[in-house]
C-alpha positions in Angstrom: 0.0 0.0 0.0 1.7 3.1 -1.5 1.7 6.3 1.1 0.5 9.6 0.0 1.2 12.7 1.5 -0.7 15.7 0.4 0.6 19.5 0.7 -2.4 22.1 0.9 -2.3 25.5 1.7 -6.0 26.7 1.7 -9.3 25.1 1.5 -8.3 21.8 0.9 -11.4 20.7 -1.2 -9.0 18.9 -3.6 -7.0 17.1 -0.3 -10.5 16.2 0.7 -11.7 14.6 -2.6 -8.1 12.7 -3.0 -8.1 11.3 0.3 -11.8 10.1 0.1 -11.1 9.0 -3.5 -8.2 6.8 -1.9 -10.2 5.5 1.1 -11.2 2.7 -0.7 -8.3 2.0 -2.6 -6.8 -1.1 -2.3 -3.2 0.4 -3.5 -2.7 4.1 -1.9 -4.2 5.6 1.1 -3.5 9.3 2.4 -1.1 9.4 5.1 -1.2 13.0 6.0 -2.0 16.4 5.1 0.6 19.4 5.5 0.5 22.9 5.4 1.9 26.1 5.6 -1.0 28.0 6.9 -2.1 27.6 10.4 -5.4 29.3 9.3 -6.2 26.9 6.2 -9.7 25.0 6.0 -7.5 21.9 4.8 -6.4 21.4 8.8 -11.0 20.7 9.7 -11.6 18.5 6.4 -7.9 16.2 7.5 -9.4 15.9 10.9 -13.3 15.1 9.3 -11.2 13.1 7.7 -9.5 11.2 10.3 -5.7 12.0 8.8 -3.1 13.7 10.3 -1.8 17.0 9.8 1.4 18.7 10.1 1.6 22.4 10.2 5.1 24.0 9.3 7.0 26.8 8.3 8.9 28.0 6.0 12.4 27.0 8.4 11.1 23.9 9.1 10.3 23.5 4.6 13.7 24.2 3.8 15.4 22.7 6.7 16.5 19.4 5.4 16.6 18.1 9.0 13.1 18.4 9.3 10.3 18.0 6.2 12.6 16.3 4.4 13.6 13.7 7.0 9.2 13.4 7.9 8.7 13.2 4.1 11.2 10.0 4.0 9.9 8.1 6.6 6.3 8.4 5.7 5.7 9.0 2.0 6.2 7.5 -1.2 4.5 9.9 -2.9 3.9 13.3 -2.6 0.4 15.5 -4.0 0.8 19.5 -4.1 -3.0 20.0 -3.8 -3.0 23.9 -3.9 0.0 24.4 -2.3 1.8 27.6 -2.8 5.1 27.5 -2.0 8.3 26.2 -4.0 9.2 23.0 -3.5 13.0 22.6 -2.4 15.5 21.2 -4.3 16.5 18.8 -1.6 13.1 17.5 -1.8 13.0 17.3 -5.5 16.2 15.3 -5.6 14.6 13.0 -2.9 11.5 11.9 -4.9 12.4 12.1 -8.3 8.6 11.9 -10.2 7.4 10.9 -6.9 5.8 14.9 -6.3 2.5 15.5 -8.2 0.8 19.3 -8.5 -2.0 20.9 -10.3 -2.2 23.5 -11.9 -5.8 24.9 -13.1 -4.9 25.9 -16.5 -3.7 24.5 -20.2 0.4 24.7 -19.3 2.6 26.4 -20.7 0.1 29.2 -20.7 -0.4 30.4 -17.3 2.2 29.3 -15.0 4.7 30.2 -12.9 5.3 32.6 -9.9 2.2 34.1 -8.9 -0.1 32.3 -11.1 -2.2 30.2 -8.8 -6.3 30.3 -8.4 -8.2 33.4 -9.6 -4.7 34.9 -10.9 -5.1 32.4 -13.1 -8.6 32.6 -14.3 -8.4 36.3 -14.2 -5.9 36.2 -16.7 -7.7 34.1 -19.1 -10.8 35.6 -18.9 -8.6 39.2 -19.5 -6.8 37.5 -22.9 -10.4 36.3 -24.1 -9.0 32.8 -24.5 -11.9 30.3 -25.8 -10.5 27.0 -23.4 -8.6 26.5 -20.3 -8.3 23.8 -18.2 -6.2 21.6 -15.7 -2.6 20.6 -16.2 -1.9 17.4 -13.5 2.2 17.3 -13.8 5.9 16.3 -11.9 7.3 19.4 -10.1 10.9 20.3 -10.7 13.3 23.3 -9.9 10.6 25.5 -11.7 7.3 26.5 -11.1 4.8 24.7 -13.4 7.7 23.7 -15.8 7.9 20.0 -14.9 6.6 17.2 -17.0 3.2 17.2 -17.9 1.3 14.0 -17.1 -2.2 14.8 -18.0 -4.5 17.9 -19.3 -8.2 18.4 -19.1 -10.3 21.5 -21.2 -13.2 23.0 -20.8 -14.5 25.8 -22.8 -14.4 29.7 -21.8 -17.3 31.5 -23.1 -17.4 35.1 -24.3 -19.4 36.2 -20.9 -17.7 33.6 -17.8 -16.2 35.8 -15.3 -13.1 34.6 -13.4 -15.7 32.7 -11.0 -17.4 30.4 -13.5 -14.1 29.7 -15.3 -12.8 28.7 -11.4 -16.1 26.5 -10.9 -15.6 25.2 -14.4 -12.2 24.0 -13.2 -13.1 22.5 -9.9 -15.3 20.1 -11.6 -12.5 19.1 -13.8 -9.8 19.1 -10.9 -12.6 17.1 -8.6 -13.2 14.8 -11.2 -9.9 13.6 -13.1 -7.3 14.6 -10.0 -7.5 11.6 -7.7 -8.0 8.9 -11.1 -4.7 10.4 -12.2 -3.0 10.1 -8.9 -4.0 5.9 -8.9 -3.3 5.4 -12.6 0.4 6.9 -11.6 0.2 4.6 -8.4 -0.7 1.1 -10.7 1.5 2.7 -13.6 4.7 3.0 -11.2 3.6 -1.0 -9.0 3.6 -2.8 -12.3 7.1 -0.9 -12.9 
């Protein structure tokens, strides 16, 4: 049984929907939740959801002594679930394709520092761009820039404001996220 931590730093709804997703999986289960942000919703749904969480900061996240050393004894995967911060490079080197993030828009377009939630759909809705979407891929030294494992689209029409393009990608993160995470999971087992 493959062990997945999950990284969140706000509401969590997509920790929430993983870790349910996984509950009756006979191959992964969710571990633990982390986050950044003492404040963040994700910290109620891990404990309606009887799974630990870890709060830390950003010492503790780049202190190799300390995340690093949690992450190897207890995961052997790791899911950026709207998490905002950059992943260090000693964490990168110690799960190579082993760290999965989503980002909710078509990469390349979109990414990078800053670009995260209604930045995002803002920005699409301002460049009148007719699609958008999800973008499920590895995380490396750069934000959004890692492999892509799997995109989802939906269409923008002429009159969605940055809220219906964000619901419109909910539904997409909701529904393809956790299938991705478990195709990965069997993909990886049968090696």
């Amino acid at each position: 049984m493959k062990r997945i931590v999950i990284f969140a730093s706000g509401s969590g709804s997509n920790a929430e929907n993983i870790s349910l997703f996984f509950q009756k999986s006979t191959i992964a289960t969710v571990v633990h939740i982390l986050t950044n942000n003492k404040n963040a919703k994700v910290i109620d749904r891990s404990k309606n959801l009887y799974i630990n969480s870890l709060i830390f900061n950003r010492e503790e996240f780049n202190n190799e002594d300390m995340i690093l050393k949690f992450l190897k004894k207890e995961a052997d995967i790791i899911i950026l679930a709207g998490f905002l911060w950059k992943i260090p490079a000693h964490i990168i080197t110690a799960f190579p394709n082993k760290i999965i993030n989503i980002h909710p828009a078509l990469l390349p377009k979109y990414g990078g520092k800053g670009m995260y939630g209604m930045n995002v759909h803002k920005a699409v809705v301002e460049n009148k761009e007719s699609e958008t979407g999800i973008t499920i891929h590895y995380v490396n030294e750069n934000y959004d820039e890692g492999a892509i494992i799997f995109q989802a689209k939906t269409i923008v029409l002429h009159d969605d404001t940055p809220e219906i393009v964000a619901e419109k990608i909910h539904v997409l993160e909701q529904k393809h996220f956790p299938r991705v995470i478990s195709d990965l999971i069997k993909k990886d087992s049968n090696g």
